[in-house]
C-alpha positions in Angstrom: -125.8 19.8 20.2 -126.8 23.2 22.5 -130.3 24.0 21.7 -129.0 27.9 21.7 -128.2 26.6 17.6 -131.8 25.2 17.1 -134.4 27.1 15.0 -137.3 25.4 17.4 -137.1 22.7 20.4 -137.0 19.3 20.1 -140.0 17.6 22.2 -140.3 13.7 23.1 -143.5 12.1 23.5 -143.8 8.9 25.3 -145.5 6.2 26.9 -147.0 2.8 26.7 -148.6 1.9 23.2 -152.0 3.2 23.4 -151.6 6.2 25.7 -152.3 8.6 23.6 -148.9 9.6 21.8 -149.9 9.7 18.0 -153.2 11.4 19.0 -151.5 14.3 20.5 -148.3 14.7 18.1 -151.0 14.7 15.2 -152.8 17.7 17.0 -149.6 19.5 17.9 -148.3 19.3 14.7 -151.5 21.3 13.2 -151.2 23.3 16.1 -147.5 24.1 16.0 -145.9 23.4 12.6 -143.6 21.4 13.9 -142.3 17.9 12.2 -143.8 15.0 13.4 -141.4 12.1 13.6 -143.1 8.6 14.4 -140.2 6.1 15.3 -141.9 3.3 14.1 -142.6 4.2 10.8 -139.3 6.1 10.2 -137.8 2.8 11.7 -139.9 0.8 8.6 -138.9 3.6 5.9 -135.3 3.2 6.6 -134.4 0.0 7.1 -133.8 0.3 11.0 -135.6 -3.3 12.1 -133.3 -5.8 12.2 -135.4 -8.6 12.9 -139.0 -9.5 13.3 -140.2 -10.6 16.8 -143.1 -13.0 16.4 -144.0 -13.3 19.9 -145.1 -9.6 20.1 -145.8 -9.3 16.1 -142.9 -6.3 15.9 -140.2 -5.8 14.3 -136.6 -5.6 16.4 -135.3 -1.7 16.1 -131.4 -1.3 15.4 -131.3 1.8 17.9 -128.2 2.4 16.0 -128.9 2.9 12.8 -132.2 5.0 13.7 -129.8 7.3 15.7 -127.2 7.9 13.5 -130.3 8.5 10.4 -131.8 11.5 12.9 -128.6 13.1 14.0 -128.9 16.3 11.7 -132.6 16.2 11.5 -132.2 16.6 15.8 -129.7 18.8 15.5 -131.4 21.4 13.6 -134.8 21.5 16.1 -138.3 21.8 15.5 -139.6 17.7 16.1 -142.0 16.1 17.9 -140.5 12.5 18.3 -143.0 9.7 19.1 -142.0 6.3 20.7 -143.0 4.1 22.9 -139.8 3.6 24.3 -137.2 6.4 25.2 -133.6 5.4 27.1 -131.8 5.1 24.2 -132.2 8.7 22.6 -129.5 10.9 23.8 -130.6 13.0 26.3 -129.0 15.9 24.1 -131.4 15.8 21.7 -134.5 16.8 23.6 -135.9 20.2 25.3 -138.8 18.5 26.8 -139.9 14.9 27.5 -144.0 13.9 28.0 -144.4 10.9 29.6 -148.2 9.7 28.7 -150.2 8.2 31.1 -153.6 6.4 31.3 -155.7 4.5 33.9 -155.0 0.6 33.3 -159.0 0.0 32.7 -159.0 2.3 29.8 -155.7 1.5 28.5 -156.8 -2.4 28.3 -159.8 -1.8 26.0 -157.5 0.6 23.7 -155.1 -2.5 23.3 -158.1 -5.1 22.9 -159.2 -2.7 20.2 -156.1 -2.9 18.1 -156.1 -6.5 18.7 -153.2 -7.1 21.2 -153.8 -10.2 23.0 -152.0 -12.7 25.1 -148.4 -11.6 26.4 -148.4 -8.6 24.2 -151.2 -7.3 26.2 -150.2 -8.4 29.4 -146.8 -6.8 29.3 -148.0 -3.6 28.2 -150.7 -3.4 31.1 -147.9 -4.0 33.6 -145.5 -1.7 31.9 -148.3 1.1 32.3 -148.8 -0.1 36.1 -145.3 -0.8 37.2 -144.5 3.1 35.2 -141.7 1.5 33.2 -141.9 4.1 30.9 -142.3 7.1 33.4 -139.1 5.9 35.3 -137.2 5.2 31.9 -137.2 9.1 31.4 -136.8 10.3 34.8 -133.3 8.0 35.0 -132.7 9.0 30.8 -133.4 13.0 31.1 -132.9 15.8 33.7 -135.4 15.6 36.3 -136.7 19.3 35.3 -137.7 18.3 31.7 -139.5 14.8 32.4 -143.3 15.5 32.8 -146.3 12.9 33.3 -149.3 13.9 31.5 -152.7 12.1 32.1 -154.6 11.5 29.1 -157.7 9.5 29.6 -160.0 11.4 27.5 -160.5 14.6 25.2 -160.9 16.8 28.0 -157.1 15.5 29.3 -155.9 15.9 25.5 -156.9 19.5 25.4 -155.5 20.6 28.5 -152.5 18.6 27.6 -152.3 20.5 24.1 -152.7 23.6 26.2 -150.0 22.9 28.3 -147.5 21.6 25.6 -147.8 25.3 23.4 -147.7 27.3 26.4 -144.3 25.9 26.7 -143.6 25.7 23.1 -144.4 30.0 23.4 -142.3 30.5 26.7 -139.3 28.6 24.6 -139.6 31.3 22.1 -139.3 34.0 24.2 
């Protein structure tokens, strides 16, 4: 899939749950007009969770089946994907990849809010420190395209925004 056939990029947004993600992809969809696609709940619409993990209250994606149901929707451009996760989305499909990030002080009270407790929690904390997601991309994606974004607070968000559709505008040009 060359993005020379794609009507707009294709942008990934991701990070540890709680970073941010679905805050920013909201905004850049008013922003931009592009289509927002939220793993998760695409995952729920279409059948893609092939079990449900009751240790971390989730359901198990089949990576698979998710793929093969984006292909054409990738293919043609224009989508903000968000997921917390991001080696398993062929490197083909994106432009751009923004990696979240978040000091582990603020990101603990964001996961005590939504209720994540016990491993759950933990894991995610040390996912954040350890920049499991960060070092997913860099080893998924070219080097060039991965970029870490800070995103403590609304000041971060809206220089993140502003960084985001200055390179959605040099993409069109």
């Amino acid at each position: 899939m060359a993005n020379a056939k794609r009507i707009a990029p294709n942008i990934l947004v991701t990070g540890t749950p709680g970073v941010g993600k679905s805050t920013l992809c909201q905004k850049l969809v008013e922003l931009t007009g592009l289509r927002w696609i939220e793993i998760s709940k695409v995952a729920k619409e279409n059948e893609c969770i092939e079990e449900w993990d009751h240790e971390y209250q989730c359901g198990v994606l089949d990576e698979d089946k998710l793929m093969d149901g984006l292909e054409d929707t990738m293919a043609n451009g224009g989508n903000i994907v968000d997921y917390h996760s991001c080696e398993f989305f062929p490197e083909r499909w994106f432009d751009i990849v923004f990696v979240l990030r978040v000091d582990n002080t603020i990101l603990y009270d964001r996961l005590t809010s939504r209720g994540y407790i016990g491993r759950k929690l933990e894991d995610n904390i040390d996912c954040e420190i350890f920049q499991t997601i960060l070092e997913e991309a860099q080893s998924s994606y070219k080097k060039e395209i991965v970029h870490e974004l800070q995103n403590r607070n609304l000041e971060d968000l809206e220089n993140n925004l502003q960084r985001i559709c200055l390179w959605l505008q040099q993409w069109f040009e």
